[in-house]
Each structure stands twice: as C-alpha cells, then as structure tokens.
ZASERO-959161 format. One record per residue: residue number from 1; residue in three letters; x, y, z of N, C-alpha, C in turn. Coordinates in pm, 1 decimal, m for minus. Example, Ala and Ser with C-alpha at 12.3 -4.5 7.8 and 13.67 -1.06 7.14 Angstrom:
// residues 2
1,Ala,1319.0,m569.0,780.0,1230.0,m450.0,780.0,1320.0,m330.0,780.0
2,Ser,1285.0,m225.0,708.0,1367.0,m106.0,714.0,1290.0,3.0,787.0
This chain:
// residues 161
1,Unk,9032.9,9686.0,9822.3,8977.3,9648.9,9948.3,8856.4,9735.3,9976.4
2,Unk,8772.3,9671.0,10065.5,8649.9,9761.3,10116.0,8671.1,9748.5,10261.3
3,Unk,8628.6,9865.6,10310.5,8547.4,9871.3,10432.1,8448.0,9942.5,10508.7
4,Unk,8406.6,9874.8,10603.4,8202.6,9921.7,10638.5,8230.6,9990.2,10722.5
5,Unk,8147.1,10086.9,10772.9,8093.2,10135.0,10864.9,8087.5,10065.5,10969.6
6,Unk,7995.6,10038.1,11109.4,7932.5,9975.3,11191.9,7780.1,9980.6,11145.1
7,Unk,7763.5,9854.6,11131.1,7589.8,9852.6,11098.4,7581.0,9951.8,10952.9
8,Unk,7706.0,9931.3,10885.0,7657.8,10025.7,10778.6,7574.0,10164.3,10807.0
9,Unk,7632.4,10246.0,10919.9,7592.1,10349.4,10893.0,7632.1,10506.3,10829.6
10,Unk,7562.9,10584.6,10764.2,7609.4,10669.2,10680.5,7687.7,10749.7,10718.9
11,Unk,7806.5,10764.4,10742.2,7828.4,10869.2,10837.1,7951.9,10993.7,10760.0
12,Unk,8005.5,10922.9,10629.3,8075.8,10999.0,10553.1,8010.1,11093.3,10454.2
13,Unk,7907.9,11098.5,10466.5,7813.8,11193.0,10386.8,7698.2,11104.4,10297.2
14,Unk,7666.5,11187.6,10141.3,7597.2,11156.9,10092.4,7614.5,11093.2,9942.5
15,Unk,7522.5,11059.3,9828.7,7536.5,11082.5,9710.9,7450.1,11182.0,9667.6
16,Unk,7490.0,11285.9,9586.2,7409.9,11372.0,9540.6,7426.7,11404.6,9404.1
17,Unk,7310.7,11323.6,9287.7,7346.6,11388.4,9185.7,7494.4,11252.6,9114.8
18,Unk,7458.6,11210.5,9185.1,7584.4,11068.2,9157.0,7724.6,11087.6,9165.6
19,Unk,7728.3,11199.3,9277.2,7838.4,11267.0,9304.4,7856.9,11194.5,9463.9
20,Unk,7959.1,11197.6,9503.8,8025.1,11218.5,9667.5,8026.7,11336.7,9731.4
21,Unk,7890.5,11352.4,9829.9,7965.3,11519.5,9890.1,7966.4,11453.7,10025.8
22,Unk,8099.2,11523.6,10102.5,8140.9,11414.1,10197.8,8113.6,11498.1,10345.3
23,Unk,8060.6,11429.9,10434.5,8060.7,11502.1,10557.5,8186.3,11557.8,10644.5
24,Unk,8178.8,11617.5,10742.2,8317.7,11677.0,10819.2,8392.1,11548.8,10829.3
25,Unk,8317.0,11375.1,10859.7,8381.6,11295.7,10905.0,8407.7,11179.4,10789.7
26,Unk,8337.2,11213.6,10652.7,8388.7,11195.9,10525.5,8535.5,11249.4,10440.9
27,Unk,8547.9,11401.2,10499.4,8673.4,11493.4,10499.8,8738.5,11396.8,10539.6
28,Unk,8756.4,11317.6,10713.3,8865.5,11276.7,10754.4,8934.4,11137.6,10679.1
29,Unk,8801.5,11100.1,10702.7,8828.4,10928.1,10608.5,8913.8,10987.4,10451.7
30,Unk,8880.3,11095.6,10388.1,8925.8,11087.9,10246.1,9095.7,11172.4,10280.9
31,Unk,9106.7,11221.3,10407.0,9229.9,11251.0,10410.0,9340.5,11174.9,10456.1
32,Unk,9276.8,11114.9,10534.2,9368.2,11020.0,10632.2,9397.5,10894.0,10513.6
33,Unk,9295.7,10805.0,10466.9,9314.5,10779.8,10301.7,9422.8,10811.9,10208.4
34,Unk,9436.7,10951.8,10206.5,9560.9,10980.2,10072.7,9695.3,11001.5,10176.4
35,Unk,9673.2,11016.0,10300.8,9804.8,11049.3,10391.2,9872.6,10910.8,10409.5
36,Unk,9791.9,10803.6,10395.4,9845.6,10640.3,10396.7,9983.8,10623.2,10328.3
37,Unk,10064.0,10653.8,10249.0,10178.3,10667.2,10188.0,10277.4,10732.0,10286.0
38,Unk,10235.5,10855.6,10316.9,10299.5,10944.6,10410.7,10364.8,10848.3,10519.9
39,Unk,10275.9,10753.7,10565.1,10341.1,10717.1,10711.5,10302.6,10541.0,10697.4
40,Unk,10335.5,10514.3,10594.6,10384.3,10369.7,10532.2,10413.7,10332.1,10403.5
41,Unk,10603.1,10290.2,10497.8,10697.6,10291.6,10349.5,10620.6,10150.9,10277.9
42,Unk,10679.9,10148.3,10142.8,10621.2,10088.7,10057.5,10442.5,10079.0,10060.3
43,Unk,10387.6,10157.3,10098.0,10249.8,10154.0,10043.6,10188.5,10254.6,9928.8
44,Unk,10133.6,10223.7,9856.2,10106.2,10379.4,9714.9,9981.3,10336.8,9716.4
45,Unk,9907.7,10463.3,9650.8,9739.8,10440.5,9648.8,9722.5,10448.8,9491.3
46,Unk,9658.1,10365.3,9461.6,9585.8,10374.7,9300.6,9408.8,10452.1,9354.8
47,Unk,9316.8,10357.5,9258.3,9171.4,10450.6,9255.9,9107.1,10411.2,9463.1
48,Unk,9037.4,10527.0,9475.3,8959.6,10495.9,9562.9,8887.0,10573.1,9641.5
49,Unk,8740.0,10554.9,9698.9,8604.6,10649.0,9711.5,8591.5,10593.9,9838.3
50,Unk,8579.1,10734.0,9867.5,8498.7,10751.1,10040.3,8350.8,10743.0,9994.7
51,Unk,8286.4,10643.0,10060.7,8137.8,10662.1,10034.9,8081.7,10683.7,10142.7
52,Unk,7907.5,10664.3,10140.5,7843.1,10743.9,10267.3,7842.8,10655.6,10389.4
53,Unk,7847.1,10506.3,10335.7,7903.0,10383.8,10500.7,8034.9,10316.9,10426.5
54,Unk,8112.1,10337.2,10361.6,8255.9,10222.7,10326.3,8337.2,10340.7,10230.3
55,Unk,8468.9,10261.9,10258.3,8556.2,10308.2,10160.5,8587.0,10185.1,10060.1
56,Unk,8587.8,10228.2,9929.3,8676.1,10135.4,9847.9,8820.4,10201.6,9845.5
57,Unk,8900.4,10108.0,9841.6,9024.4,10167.1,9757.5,9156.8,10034.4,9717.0
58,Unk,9246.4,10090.6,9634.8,9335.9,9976.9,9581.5,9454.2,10017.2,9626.3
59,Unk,9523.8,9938.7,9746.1,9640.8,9968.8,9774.0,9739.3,9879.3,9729.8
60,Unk,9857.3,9916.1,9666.1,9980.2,9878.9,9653.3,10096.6,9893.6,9704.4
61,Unk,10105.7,9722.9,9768.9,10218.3,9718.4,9902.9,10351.1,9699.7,9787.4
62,Unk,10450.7,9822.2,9728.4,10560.3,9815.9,9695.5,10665.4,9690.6,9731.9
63,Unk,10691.7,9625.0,9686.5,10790.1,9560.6,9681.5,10756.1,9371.6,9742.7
64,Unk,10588.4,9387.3,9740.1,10560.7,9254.3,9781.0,10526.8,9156.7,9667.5
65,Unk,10525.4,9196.2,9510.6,10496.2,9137.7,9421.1,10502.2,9193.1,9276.2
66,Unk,10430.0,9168.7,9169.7,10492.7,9203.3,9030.9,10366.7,9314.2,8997.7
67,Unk,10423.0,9428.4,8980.6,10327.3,9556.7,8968.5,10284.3,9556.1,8833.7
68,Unk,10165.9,9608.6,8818.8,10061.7,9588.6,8696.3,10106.2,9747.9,8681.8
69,Unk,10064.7,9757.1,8506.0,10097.6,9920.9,8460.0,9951.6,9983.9,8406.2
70,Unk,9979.4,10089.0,8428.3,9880.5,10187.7,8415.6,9881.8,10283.2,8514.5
71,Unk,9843.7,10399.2,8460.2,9831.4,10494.4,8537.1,9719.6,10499.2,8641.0
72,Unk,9696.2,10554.1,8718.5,9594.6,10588.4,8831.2,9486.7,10684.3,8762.3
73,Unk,9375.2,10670.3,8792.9,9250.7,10777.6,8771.2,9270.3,10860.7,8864.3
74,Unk,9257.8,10974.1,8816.8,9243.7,11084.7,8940.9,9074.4,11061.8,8993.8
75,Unk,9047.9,11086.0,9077.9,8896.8,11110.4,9113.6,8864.6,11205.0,9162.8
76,Unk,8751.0,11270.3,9075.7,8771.7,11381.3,9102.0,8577.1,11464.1,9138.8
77,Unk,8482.9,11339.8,9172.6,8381.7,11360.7,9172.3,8330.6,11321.7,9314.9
78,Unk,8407.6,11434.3,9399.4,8430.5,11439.6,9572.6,8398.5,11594.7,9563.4
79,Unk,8275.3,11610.8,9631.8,8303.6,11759.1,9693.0,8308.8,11729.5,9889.9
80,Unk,8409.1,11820.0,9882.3,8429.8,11808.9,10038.3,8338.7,11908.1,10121.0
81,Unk,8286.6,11904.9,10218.6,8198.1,12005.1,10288.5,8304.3,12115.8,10385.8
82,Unk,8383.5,12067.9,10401.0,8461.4,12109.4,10501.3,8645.4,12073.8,10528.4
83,Unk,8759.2,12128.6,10575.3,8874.5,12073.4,10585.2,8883.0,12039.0,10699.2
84,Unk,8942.7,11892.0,10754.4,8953.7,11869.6,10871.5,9126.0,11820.3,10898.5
85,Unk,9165.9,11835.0,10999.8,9306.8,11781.6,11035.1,9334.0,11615.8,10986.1
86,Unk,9455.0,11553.6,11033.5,9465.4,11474.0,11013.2,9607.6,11457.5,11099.0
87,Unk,9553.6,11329.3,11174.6,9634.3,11323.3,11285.7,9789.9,11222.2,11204.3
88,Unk,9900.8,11266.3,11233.1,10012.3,11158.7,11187.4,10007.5,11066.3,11224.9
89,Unk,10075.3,10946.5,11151.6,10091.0,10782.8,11231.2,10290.9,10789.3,11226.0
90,Unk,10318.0,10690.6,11271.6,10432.1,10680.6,11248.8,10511.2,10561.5,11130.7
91,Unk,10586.8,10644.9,11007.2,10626.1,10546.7,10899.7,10696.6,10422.6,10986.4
92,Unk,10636.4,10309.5,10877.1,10703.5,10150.6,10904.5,10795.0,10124.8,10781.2
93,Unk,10850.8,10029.5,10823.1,10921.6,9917.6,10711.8,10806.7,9862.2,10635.9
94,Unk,10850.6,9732.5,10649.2,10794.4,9643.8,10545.8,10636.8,9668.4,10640.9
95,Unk,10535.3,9591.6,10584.5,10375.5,9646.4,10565.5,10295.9,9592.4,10497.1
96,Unk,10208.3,9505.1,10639.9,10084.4,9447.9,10575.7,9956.8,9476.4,10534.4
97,Unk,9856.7,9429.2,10437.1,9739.4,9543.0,10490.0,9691.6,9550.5,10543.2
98,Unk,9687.5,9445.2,10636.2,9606.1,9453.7,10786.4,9692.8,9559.3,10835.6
99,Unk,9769.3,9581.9,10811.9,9857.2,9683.0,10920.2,9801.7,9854.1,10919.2
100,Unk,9808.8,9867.7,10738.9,9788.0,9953.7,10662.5,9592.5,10010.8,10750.8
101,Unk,9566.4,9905.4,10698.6,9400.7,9894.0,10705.0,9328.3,9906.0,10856.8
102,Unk,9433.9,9891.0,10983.4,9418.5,9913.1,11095.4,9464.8,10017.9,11132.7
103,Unk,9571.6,10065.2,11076.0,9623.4,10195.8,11105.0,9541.6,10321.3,11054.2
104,Unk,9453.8,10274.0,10953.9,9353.5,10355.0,10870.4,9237.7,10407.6,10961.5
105,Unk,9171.9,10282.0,11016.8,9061.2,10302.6,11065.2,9054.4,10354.2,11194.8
106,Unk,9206.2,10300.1,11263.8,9232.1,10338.9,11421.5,9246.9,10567.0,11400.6
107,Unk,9314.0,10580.8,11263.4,9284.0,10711.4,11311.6,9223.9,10775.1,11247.6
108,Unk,9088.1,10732.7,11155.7,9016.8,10766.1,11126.1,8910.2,10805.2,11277.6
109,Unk,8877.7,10706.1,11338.5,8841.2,10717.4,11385.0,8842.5,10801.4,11573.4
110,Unk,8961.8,10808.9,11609.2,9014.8,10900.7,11628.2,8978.1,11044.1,11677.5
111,Unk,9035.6,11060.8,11487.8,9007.1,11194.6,11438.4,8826.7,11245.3,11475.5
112,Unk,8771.8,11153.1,11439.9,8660.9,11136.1,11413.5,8608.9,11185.1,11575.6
113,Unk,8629.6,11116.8,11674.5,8601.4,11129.7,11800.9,8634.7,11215.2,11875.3
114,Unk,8725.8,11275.0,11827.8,8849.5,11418.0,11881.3,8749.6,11543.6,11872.9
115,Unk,8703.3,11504.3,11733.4,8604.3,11690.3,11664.1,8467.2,11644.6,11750.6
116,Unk,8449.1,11528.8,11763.1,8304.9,11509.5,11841.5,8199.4,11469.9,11766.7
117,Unk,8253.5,11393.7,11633.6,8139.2,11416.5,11492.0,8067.0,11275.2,11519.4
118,Unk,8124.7,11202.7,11610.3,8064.5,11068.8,11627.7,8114.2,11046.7,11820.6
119,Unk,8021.5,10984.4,11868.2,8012.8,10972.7,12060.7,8036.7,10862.6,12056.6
120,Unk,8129.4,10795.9,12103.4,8144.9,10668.8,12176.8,8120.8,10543.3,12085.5
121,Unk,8144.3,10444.3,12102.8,8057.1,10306.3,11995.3,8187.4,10253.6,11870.0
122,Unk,8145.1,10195.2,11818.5,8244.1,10183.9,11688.0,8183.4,10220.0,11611.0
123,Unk,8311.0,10269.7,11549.1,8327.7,10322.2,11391.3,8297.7,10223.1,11256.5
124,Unk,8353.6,10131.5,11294.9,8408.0,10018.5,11177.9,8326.4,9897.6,11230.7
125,Unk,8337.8,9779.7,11102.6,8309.9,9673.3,11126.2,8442.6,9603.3,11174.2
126,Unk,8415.3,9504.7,11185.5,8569.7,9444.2,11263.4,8667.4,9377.7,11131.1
127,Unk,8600.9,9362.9,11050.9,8687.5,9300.0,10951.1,8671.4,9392.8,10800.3
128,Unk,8775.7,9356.1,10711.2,8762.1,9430.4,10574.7,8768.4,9335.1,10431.1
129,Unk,8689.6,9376.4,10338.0,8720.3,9255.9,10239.2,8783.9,9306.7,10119.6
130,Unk,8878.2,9185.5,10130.6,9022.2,9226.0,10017.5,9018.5,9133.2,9885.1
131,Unk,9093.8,9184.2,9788.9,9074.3,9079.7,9629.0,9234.0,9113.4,9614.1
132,Unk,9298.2,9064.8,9563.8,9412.9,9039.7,9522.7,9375.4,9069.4,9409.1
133,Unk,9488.1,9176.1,9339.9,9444.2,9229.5,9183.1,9547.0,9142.0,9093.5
134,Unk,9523.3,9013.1,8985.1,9640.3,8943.6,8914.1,9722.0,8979.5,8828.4
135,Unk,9599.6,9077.5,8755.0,9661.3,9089.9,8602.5,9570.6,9251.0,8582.7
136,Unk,9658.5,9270.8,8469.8,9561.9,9455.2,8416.4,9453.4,9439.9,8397.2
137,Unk,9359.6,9307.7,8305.8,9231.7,9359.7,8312.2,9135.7,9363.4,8440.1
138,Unk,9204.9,9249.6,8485.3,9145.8,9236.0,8661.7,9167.2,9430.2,8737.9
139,Unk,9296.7,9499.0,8712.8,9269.8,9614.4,8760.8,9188.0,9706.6,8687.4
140,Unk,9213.0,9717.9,8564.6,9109.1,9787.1,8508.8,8947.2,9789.6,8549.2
141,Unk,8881.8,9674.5,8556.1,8767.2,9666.3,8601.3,8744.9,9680.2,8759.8
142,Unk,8835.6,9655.3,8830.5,8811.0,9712.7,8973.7,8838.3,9892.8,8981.8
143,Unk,8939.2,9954.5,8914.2,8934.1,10051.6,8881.0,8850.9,10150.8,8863.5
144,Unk,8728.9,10074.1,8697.8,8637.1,10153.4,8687.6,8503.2,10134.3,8839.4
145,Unk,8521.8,10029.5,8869.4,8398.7,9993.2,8951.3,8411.5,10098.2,9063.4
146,Unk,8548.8,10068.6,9119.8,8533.6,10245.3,9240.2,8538.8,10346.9,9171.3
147,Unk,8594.2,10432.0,9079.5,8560.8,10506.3,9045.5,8417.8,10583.2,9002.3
148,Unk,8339.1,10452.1,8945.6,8190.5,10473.7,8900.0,8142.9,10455.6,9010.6
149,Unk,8189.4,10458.2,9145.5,8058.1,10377.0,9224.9,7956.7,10468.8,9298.0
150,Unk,7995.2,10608.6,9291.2,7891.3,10687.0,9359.7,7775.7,10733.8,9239.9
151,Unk,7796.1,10722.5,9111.1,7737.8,10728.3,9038.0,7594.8,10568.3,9012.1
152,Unk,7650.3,10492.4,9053.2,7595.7,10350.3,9120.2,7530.7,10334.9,9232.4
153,Unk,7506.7,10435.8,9314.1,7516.1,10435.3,9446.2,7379.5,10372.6,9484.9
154,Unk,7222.0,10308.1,9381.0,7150.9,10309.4,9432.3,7132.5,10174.6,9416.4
155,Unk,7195.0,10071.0,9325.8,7240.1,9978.5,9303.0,7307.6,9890.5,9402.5
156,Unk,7432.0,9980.8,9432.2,7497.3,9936.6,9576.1,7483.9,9820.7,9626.0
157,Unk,7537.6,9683.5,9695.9,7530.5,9657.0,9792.3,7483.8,9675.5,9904.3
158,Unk,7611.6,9790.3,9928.0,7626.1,9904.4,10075.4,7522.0,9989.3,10038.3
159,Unk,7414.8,10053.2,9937.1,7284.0,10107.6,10021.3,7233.1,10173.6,10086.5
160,Unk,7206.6,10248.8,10140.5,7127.4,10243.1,10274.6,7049.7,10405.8,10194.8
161,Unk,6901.1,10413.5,10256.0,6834.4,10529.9,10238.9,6875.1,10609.8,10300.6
C-alpha cells in the first residue's frame, strides 16, 4: 500500500545520497509504522519506506488468506535524525486495512501535532492506494521496488524538489 502526504508535501525528511534521512516527523511515521503489529492482532509487516511525502509498505492481515513465503528484507538505508515517542492504539480482533491504515495515519499524525512539527491542516490525503499481492513473484517485485525506492527517488512519481 501507499500513502501521500497532503498536496504531497515533504514533511518526513529527505533523500540524501539515495538514502532516507528522516525528519523528527519522519521518526514518527517510521515508528508508529513498525508499532502496527503491537496494537493489531493479526497484522505483520513485510518491506516498507518512510519517504519524504508517502509511505510504502506491505501489510499482512494474518489469517485473511493464503500467505506467500519468503523472508522479509530488513531495511536498513534509514538514518533517523532524532527519537520520537509513539503514542499506543488499542489491540483489535479481526482487521481491515482501512482500519490498520486509519489507525496509522490518525496517530501519526497526532504525534505529529503533539511535538508541534506540523500546525493545524491535514496530514494525509484522504484516501490510500492498495494492490493485493497474488503470488511470490508479484511480492518479490513489490518488495524490491520499496526497498529500492529512495535510491529511485528522482524518478519517483511522488517527486517533489
């Protein structure tokens, strides 16, 4: 799944060097991100990049369908600028990704508004775009694509100077 910014703006940091170095409010997005398991049962995270306006990432809702094998990439071409908190949600049952994906952004953003790193306005676009992964090579290639994508970054879609 992806999701934007508002107006695509940069607000999780930069690319530098075809690296991710992530702002205070890049920190939150990439924590609140791996805490998604923490506080929704059946959800697990495979690959996925905080970029400077969107996140990619591949979530797997446990127990809603037939799981593809392979291991996860670590990613590991994130420098963080800073550690920031990360506010709890409360674990669910069963779990959609709209659920997942609203619960994401509601305290991303939040967080985000709490430290003061962003005033008022939205955070997000209102909607997120999702692919259903079928088969391994279908994950494999979404795989490498977030993983490579800050190294891509000028290519992009998402963009922005």
């Amino acid at each position: 799944m992806t999701i934007c910014t508002h107006g695509r703006a940069c607000l999780f940091g930069a690319v530098v060097d075809g690296a991710m170095v992530l702002s205070r409010a890049g920190v939150i997005a990439y924590e609140r991100w791996l805490a998604l398991p923490d506080h929704h049962a059946g959800v697990e995270l495979d690959a996925f990049v905080v970029m400077p306006n969107h996140v990619h990432g591949i979530v797997l809702l446990v127990g809603t369908g037939p799981a593809l094998s392979g291991p996860a990439p670590q990613i590991e071409n994130v420098t963080k600028t800073d550690n920031a908190g990360v506010v709890p949600t409360q674990p669910s049952g069963n779990v959609s990704l709209s659920t997942v994906i609203g619960s994401y952004k509601s305290g991303v953003t939040r967080c985000i508004h709490e430290q003061g790193l962003v005033t008022g306005g939205r955070l997000w676009q209102g909607r997120y775009h999702d692919h259903i992964i079928r088969n391994p090579r279908d994950l494999g290639r979404i795989r490498e694509y977030v993983v490579y994508n800050a190294g891509r970054w000028q290519a992009d879609v998402f963009y922005r100077a």
